[in-house]
ZAMARGU-4260 file (C-alpha; in steps of 0.2 Angstrom, whole numbers, plus 5000, padded with zeros to 4 digits):
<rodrens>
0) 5000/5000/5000 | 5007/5017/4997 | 5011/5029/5010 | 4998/5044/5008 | 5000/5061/5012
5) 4986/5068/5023 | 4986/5088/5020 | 4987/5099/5004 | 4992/5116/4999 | 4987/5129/4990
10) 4972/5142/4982 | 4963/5150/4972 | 4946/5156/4967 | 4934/5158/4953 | 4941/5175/4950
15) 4960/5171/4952 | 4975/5171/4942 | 4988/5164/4951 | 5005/5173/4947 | 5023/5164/4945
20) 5026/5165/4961 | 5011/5160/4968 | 5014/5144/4957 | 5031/5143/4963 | 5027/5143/4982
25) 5014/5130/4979 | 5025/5117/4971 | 5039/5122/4983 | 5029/5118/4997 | 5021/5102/4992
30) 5039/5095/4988 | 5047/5097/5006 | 5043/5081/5009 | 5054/5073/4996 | 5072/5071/5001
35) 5092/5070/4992 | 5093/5055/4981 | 5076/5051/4978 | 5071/5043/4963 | 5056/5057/4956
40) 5044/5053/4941 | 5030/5063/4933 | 5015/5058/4927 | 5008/5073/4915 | 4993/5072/4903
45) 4994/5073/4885 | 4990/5086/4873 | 4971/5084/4874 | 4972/5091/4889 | 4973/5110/4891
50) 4980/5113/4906 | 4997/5123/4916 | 5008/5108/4916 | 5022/5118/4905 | 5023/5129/4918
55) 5023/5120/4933 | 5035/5107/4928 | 5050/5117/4924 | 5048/5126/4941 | 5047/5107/4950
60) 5064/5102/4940 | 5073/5116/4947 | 5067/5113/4965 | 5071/5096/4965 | 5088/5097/4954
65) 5090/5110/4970 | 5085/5096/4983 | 5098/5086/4974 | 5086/5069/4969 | 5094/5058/4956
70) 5081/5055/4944 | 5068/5066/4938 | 5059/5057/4921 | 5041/5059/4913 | 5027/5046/4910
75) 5014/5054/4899 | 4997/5049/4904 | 4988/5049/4888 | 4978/5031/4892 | 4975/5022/4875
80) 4975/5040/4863 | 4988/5039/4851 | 5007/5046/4857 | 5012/5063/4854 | 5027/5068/4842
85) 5043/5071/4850 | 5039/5094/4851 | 5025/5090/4855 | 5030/5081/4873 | 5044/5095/4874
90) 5031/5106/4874 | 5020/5098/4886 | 5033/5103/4900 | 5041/5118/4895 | 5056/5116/4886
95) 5063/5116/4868 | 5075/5103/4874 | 5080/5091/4887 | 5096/5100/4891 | 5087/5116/4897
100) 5081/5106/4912 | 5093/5107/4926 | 5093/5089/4929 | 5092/5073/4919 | 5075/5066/4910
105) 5069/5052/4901 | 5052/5053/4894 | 5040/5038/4893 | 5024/5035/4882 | 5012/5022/4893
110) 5009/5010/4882 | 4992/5001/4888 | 4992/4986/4877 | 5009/4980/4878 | 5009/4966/4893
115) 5028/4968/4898 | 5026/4987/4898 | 5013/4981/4914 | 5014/4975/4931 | 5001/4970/4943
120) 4996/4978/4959 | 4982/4966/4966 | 4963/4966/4963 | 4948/4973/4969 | 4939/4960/4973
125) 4919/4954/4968 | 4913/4960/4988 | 4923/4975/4985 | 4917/4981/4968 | 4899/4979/4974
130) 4902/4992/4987 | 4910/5003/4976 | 4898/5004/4963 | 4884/5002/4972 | 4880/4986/4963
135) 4881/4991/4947 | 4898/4983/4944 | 4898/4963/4953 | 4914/4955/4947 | 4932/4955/4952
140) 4944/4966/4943 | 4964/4963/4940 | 4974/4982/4943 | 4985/4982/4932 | 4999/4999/4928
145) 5013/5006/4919 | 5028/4995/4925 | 5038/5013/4929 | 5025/5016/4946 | 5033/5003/4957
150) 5046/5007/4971 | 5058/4993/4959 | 5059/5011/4949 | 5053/5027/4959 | 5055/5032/4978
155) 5040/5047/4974 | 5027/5050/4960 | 5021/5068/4956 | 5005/5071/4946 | 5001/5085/4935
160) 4985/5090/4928 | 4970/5100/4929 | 4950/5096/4932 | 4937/5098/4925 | 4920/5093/4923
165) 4921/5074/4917 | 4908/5063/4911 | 4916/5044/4918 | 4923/5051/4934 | 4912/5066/4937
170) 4929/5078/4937 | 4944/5074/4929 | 4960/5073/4937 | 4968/5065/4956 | 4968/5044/4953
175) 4961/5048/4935 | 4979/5050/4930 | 4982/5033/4936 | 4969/5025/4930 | 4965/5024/4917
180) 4978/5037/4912 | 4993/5023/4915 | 4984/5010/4918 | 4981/4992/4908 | 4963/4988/4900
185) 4954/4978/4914 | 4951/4994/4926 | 4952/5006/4908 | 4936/4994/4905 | 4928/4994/4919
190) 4926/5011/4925 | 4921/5018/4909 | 4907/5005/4909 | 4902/5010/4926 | 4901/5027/4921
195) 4890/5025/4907 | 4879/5012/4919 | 4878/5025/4931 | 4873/5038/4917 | 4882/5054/4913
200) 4868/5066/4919 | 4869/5059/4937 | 4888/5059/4935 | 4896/5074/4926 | 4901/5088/4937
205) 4900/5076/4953 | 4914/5074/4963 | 4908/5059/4972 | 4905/5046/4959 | 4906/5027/4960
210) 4920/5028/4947 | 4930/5040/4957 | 4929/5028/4970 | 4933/5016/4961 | 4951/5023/4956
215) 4954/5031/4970 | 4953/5012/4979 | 4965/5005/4965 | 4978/5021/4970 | 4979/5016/4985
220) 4989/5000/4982 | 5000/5012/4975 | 5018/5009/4983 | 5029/5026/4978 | 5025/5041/4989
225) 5012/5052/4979 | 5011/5070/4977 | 4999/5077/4966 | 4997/5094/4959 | 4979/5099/4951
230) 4975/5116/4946 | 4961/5122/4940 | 4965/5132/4921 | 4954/5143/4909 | 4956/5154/4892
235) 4951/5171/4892 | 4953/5184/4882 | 4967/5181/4867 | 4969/5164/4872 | 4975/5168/4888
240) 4979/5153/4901 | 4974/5158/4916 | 4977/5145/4931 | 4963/5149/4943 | 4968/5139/4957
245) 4983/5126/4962 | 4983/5115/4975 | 4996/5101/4979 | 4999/5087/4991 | 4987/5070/4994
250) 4978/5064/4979 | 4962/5064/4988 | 4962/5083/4995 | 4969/5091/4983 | 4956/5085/4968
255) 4941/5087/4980 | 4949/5106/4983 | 4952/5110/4966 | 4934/5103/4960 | 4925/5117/4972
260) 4934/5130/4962 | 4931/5119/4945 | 4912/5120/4949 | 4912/5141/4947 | 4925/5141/4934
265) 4920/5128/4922 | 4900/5127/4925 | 4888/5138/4914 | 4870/5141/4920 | 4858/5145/4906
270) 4838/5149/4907 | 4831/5137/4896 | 4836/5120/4885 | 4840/5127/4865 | 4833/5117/4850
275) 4850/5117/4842 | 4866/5119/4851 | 4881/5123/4837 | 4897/5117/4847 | 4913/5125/4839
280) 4924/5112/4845 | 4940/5116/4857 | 4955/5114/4845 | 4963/5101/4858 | 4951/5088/4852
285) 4955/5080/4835 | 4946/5067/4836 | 4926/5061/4840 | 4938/5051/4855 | 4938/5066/4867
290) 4930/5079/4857 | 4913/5069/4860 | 4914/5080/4875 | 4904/5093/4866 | 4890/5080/4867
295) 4894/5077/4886 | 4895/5094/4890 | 4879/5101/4881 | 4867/5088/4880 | 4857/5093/4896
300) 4854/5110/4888 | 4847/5103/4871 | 4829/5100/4871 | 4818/5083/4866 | 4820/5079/4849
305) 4833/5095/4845 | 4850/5095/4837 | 4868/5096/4841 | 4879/5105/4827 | 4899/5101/4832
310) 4906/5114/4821 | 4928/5105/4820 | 4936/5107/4805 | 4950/5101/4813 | 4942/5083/4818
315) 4950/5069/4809 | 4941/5054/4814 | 4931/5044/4826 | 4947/5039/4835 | 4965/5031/4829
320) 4965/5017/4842 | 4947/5013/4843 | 4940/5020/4826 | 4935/5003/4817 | 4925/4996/4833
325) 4918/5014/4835 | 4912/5015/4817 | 4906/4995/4817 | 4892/4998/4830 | 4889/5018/4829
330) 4883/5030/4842 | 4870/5027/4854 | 4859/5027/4870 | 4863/5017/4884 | 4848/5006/4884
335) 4854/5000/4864 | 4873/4999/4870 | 4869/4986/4885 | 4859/4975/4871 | 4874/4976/4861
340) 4885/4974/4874 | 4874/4957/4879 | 4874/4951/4861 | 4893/4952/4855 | 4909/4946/4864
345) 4921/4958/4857 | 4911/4974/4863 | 4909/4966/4881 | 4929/4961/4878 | 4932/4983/4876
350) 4918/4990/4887 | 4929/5009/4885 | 4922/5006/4869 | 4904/5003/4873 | 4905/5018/4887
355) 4909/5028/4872 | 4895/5027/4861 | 4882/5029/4875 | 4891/5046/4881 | 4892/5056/4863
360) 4874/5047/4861 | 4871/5057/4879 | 4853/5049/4883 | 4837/5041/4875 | 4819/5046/4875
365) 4807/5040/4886 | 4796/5036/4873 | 4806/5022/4865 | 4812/5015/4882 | 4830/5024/4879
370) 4833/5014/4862 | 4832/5033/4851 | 4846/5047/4854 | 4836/5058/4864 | 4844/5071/4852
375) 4854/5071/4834 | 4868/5076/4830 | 4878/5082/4814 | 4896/5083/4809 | 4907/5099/4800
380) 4922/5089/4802 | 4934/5081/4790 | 4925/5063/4793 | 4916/5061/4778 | 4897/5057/4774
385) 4900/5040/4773 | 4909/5038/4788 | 4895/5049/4798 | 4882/5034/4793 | 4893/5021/4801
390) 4894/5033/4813 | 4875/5036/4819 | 4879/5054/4814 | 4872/5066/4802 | 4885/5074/4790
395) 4883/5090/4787 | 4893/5102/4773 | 4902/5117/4778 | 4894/5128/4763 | 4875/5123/4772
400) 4881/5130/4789 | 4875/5148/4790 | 4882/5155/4804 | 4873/5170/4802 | 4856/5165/4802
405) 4861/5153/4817 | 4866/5167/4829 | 4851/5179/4827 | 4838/5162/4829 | 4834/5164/4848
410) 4832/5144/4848 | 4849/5140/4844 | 4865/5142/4855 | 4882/5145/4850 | 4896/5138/4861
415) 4916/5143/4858 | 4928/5131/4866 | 4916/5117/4866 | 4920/5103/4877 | 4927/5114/4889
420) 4913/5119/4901 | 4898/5110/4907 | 4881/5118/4902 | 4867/5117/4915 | 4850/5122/4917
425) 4849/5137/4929 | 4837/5127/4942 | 4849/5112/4942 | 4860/5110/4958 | 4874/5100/4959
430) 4879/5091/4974 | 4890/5097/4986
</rodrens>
């Protein structure tokens, strides 16, 4: 079991910015407990995430080069999503090159679906999983993880990332960068599943979720010492990056901390649900993989029978790891998805798949027992119309998008930087 830290540090607000040396202090503060020789590795997300991590991980490289460790290296937390280029990792945490760090650095793709890349760390067992879940998970699962996060090759672990609103874990971010961000398919699986079982609507924006219990009861059996940093980012004016809030320390505190400040940052209230929502995709997400989250994050706004418009040009495809599954059984509710699931072994065998299509499908209609999208949605992408079939989506031209009729028509809602805020019906309340 891993040795856990019990206190954080850190703040922030809505309105923050936190400057350079507020970051610094942070990161300073939360590393005291690190000593001379350790061996240190980061976990950082990949570029779908937008986040401060090029900021804060120059300033831990130089406090710990300082506290004289012997090994500071990166392991990118990029789950099964394809691994990024060579400036773009660079880029990621700072630097143009490796020798503008003051200390030495390798850094490591997690491969997911290589076995010897993998060790195990035990297994929830069928009684535990129950309790976790709350029953809607009853079978034993194998925790498997990157080989790196064992004491065999790190004394302490950091993790870097910000949350966010996040439809399988309710807020992204803390033991998410474990698992599934490191992690090998059988909890990847599992907690995707029980996210979509448990439904998005009664998980997104939630910081107390079966899955988040879930992964936080796998990190524990952790061995390395963790400390993980989780800020809280947004874009403003310009493309600004504006780090809202930081707080570092235990993996448990310092997500519940950041979420409270998440929940005014990245939640937006409206009056009324829209008959047609135009998305214009965040730029982060080049593929239906994690740019689904326009769906995720706007559904609960689009009324009964309405539309979604995901305005990407930059959207390749479905997704490079999963695409040919994706596109094989399409988009869609929950209710349809657990019959599928139930009727084909390969789909049960890659339930992250299955999760998948019910989230971008969001929900089903009460009149046909959940088996019909509850909305539709349409593609301006680069995925052509063929594709968008497979798919379950409608494809839709560029030249028959007129944006100016769509933003003076009072029942449809233009969203910038879809994917990165939740949208919310004013009378809805999240829980505490």
């Amino acid at each position: 079991m891993t040795e856990r830290l019990r206190d954080i540090c850190g703040f922030g607000s809505k309105d923050g910015d936190l400057s350079l040396d507020d970051l610094t202090g942070i990161v300073a503060e939360a590393l005291t407990n690190i000593p001379p020789g350790s061996r240190v590795l980061a976990v950082i997300p990949d570029k779908t995430r937008d986040d401060n991590t090029h900021i804060l991980f120059p300033i831990a490289a130089k406090l710990l080069a300082d506290r004289q460790v012997s090994k500071l290296d990166v392991l990118i937390a990029q789950g099964t999503h394809a691994a990024m280029n060579t400036p773009e990792k660079l880029a990621k945490i700072g630097v143009r090159d490796l020798s503008e760090l003051p200390i030495g650095c390798d850094i490591f793709d997690h491969e997911w679906n290589v076995a010897d890349e993998l060790i195990s760390i035990g297994t929830l067992s069928a009684a535990e999983v129950r309790a976790i879940t709350d029953g809607l998970l009853d079978h034993s699962i194998d925790l498997t993880i990157n080989k790196r996060i064992s004491s065999d090759h790190y004394d302490h672990i950091l993790v870097f990332g910000a949350t966010s609103p996040h439809e399988v874990a309710g807020f992204s971010g803390g033991a998410k960068y474990f698992f599934p961000g490191v992690s090998g398919a059988g909890l990847t699986n599992a907690s995707h599943w029980l996210g979509a079982l448990a439904g998005i609507e009664n998980t997104i924006g939630r910081i107390e979720t079966p899955m988040r219990r879930m992964i936080e009861t796998a990190a524990d059996r952790i061995q390395p010492v963790v400390t993980c940093f989780t800020s809280v980012c947004s874009r403003g004016e310009k493309d600004k990056l504006a780090t809202h809030a930081l707080f570092g320390g235990d993996l448990r505190l310092s997500i519940r901390a950041a979420a409270a400040v998440s929940r005014d940052v990245h939640v937006t209230y409206v009056p009324r649900r829209y008959k047609r929502v135009v998305a214009i995709l965040d730029e982060h997400y080049d593929e239906l993989w994690t740019g689904g989250k326009a769906s995720y994050k706007l559904g609960g706004i689009i009324e009964d029978g309405g539309e979604l418009i995901i305005l990407a040009p930059h959207l390749r495809c479905a997704s490079d790891t999963h695409g040919k599954m994706i596109e094989e059984y399409g988009y869609a509710p929950i209710e349809r998805v657990k019959q599928l699931v139930a009727a084909d072994a390969d789909l049960r065998a890659d339930l992250c798949v299955a999760a998948h299509l019910a989230h971008v499908a969001y929900a089903g209609t009460n009149a046909s027992a959940g088996l019909e999208p509850r909305y539709g949605i349409s593609l301006v992408s680069q995925i052509d119309e063929e594709t968008c079939g497979r798919l379950n989506l409608q494809y839709l031209a560029p030249q028959d998008l007129d944006m100016a009729v769509l933003e003076n028509d009072s029942d449809t809602l233009i969203v910038r930087r879809a994917g990165t805020k939740l949208y919310l019906l004013s009378d809805e309340v999240l829980p505490v």
